[in-house]
Backbone as JSON, one array per atom type, in Angstrom:
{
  "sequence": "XXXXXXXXXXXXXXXXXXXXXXXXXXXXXXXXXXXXXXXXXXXXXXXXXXXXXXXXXXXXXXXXXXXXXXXXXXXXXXXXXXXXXXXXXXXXXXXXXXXXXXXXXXXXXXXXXXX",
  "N": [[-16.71, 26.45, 13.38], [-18.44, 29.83, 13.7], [-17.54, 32.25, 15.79], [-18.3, 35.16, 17.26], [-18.18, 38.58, 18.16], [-20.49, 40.22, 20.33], [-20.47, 41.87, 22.69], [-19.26, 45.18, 23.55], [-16.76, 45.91, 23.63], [-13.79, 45.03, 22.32], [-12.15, 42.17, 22.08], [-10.25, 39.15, 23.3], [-10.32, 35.72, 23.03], [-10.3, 32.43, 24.04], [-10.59, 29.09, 22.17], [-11.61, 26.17, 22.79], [-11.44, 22.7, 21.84], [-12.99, 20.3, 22.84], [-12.71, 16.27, 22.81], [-14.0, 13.35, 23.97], [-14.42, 14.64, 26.41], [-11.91, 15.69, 26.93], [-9.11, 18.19, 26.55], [-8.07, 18.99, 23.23], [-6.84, 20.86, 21.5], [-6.41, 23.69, 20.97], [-7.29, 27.83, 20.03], [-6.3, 31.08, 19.99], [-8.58, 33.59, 19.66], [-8.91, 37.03, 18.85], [-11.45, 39.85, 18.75], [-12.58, 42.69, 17.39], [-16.02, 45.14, 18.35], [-18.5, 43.73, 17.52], [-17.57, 42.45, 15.66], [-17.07, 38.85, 13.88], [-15.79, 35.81, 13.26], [-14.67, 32.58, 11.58], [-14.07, 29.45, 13.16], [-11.89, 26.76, 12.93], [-10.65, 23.55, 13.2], [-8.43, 20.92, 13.13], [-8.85, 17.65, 13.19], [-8.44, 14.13, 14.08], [-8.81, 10.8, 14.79], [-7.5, 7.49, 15.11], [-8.56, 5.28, 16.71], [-11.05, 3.15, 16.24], [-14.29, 4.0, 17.28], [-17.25, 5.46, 18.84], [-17.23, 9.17, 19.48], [-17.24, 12.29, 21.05], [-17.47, 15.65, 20.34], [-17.01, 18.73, 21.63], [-17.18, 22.12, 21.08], [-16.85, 25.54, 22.24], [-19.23, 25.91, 23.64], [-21.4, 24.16, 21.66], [-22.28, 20.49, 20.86], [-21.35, 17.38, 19.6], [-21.61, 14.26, 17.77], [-19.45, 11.93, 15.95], [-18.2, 8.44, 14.66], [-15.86, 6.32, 14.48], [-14.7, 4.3, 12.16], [-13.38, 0.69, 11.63], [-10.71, 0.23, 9.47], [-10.73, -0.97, 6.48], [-9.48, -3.87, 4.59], [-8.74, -3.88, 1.4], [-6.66, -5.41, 0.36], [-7.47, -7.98, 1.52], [-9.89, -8.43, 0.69], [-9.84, -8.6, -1.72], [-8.04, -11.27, -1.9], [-9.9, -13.26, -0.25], [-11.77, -13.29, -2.11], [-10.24, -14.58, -4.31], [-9.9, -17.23, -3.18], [-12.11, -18.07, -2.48], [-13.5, -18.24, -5.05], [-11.51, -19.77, -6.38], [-12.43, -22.55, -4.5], [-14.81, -22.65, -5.18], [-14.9, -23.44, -7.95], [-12.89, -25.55, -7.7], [-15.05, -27.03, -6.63], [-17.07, -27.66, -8.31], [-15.5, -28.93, -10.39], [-15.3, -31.2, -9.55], [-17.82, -32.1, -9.01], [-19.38, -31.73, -11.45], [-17.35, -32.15, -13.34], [-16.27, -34.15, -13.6], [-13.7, -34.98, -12.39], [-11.36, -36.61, -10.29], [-9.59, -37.24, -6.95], [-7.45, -37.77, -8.08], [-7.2, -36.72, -10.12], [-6.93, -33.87, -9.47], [-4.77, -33.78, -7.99], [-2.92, -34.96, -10.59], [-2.95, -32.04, -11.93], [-2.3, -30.34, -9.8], [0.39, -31.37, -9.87], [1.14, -30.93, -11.9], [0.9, -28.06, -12.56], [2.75, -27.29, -10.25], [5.36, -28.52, -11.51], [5.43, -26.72, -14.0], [5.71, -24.43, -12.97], [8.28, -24.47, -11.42], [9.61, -24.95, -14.02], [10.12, -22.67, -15.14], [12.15, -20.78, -13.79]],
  "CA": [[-17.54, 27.13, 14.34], [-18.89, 30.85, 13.99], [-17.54, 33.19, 16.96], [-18.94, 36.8, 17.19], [-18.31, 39.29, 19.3], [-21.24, 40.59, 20.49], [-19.99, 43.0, 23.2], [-19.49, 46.25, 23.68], [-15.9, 46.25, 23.82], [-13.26, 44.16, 21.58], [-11.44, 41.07, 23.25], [-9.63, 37.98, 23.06], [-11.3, 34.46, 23.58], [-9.73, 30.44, 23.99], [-11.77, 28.56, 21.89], [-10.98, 24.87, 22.88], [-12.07, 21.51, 21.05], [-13.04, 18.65, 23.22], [-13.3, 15.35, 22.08], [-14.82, 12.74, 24.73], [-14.32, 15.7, 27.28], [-10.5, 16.03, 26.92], [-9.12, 19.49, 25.32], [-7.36, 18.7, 22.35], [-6.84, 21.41, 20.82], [-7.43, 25.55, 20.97], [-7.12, 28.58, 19.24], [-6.3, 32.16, 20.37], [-8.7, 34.53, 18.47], [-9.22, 38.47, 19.16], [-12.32, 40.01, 17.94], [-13.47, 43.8, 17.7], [-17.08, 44.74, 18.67], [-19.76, 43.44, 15.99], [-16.93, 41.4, 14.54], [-17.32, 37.41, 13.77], [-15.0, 34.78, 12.49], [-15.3, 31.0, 11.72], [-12.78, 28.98, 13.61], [-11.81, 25.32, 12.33], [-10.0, 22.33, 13.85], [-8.37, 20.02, 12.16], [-8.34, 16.86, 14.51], [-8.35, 12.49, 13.21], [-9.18, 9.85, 15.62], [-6.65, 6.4, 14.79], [-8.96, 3.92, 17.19], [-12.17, 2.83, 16.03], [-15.65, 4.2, 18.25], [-17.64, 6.84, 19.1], [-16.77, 10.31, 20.12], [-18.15, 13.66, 21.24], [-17.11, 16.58, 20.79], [-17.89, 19.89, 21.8], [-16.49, 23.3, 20.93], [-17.98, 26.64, 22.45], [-20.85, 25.39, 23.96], [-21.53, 23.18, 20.89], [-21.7, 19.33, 20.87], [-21.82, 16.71, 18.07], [-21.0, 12.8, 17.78], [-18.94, 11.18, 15.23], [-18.41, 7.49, 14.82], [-14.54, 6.06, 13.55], [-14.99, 2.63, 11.45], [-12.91, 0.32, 11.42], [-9.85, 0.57, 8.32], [-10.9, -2.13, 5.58], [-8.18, -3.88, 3.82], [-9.18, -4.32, 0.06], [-6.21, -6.69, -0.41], [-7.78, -9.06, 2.47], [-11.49, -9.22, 0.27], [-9.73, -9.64, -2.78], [-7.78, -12.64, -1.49], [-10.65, -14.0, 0.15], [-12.74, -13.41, -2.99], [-9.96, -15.47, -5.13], [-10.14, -18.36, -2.4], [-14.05, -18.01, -2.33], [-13.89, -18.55, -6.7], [-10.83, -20.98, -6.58], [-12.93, -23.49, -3.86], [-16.38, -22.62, -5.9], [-14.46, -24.17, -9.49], [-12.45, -27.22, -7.65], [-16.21, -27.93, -6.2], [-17.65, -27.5, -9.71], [-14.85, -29.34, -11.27], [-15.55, -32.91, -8.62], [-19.42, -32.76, -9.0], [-20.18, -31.81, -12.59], [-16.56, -32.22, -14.33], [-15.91, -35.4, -13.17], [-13.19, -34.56, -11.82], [-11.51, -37.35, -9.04], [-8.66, -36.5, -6.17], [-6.28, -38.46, -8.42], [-7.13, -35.82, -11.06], [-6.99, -32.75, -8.76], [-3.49, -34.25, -7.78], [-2.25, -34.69, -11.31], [-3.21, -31.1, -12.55], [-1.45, -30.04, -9.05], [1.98, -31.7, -10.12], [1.47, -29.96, -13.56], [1.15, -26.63, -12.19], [4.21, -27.13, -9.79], [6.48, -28.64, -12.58], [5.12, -25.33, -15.02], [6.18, -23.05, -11.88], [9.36, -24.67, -11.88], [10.68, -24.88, -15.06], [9.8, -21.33, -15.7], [12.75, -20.51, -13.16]],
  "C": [[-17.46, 28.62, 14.07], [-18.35, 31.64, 15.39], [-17.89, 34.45, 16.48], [-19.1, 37.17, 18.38], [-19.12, 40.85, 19.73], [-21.23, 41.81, 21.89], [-19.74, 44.04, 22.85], [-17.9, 46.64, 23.69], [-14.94, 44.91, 22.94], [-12.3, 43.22, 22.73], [-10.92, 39.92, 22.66], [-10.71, 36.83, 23.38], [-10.4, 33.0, 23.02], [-10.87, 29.91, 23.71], [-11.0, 27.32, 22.02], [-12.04, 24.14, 22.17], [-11.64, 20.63, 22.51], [-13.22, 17.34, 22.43], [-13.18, 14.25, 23.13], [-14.5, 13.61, 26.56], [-12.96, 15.76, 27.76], [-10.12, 17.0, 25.82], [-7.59, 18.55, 24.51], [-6.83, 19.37, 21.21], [-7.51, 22.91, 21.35], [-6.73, 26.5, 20.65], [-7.15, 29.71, 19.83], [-7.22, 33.32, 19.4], [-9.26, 35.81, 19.16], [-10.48, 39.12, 18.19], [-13.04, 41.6, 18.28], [-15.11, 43.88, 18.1], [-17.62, 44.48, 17.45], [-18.39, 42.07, 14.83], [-16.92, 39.99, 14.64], [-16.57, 36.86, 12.86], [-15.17, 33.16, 12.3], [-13.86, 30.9, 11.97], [-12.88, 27.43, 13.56], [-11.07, 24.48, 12.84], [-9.63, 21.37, 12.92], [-7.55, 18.44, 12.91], [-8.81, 15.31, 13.64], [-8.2, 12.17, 14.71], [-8.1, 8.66, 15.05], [-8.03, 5.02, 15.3], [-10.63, 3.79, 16.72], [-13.29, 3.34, 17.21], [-16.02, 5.37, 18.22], [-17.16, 7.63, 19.67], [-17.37, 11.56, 19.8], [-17.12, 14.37, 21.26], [-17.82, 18.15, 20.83], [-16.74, 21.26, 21.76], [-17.53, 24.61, 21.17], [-19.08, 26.31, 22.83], [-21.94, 24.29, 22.88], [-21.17, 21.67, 21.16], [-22.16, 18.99, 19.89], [-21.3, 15.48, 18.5], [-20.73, 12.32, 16.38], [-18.37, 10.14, 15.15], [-17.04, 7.03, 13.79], [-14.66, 4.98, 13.4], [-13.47, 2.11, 11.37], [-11.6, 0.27, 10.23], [-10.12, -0.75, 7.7], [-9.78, -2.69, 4.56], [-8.74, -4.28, 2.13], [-8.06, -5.73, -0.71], [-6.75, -8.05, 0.67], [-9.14, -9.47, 1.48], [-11.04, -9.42, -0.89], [-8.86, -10.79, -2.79], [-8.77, -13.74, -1.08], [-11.78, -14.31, -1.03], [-12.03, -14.66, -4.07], [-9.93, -17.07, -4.45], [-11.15, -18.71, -2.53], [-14.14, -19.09, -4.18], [-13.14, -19.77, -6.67], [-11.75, -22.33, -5.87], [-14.15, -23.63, -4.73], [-16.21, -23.85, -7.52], [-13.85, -25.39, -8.94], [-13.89, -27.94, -7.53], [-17.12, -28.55, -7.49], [-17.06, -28.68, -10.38], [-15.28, -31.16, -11.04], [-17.17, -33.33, -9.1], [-20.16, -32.73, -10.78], [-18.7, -32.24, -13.59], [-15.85, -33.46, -14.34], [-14.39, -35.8, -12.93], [-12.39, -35.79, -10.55], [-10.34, -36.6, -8.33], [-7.58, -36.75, -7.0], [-6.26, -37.29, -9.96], [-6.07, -34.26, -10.64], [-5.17, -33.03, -8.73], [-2.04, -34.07, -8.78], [-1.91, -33.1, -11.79], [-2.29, -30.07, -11.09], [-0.05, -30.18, -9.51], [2.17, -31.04, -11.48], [1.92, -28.73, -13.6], [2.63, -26.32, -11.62], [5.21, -27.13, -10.79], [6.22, -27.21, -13.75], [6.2, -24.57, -14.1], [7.97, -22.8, -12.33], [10.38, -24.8, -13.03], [10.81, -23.46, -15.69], [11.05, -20.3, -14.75], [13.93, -20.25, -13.79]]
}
């Protein structure tokens, strides 16, 4: 935010930050006449939603998303591929449960002897 002090005489001024009309924040700044400064905030939200805020007679709205986990879509993406290839494997690879089963006990006994 821009302050300037447009008076006739130099002065102090509380510049507060709201954010959904609770101060959260403010800054002491002194300013001769004709003189102007930019004054900055440096404020983070945690909960997801909208929020206003307003500084100096200024308002604005900014919108906090959700936190995405990248190891949750690439788990779900190797579940997604693993179910896509057993389905593959039953309908075109001919494939039966008694297969699926063996190639299960293969894997385990691999796991295990690799211990």
């Amino acid at each position: 935010m821009n302050a300037e002090n447009t008076g006739n005489a130099a002065g102090e001024y509380n510049v507060e930050l709201f954010v959904n009309e609770s101060s959260v924040d403010s800054q002491q700044i002194s300013l001769d006449v004709g003189e102007s400064t930019t004054v900055t905030f440096d404020h983070s939200e945690e909960t997801p939603g909208t929020y206003t805020v307003k500084v100096g007679g200024q308002e604005a709205t900014y919108t906090v998303k959700e936190k995405s986990s990248m190891l949750l879509y690439g788990l779900l993406s190797i579940i997604v591929l693993l179910v896509g290839m057993i389905a593959y494997m039953f309908t075109k690879g001919g494939w039966t449960v008694a297969t699926l089963q063996a190639k299960v006990d293969e894997l385990i006994k691999s796991v295990n002897s690799k211990r």
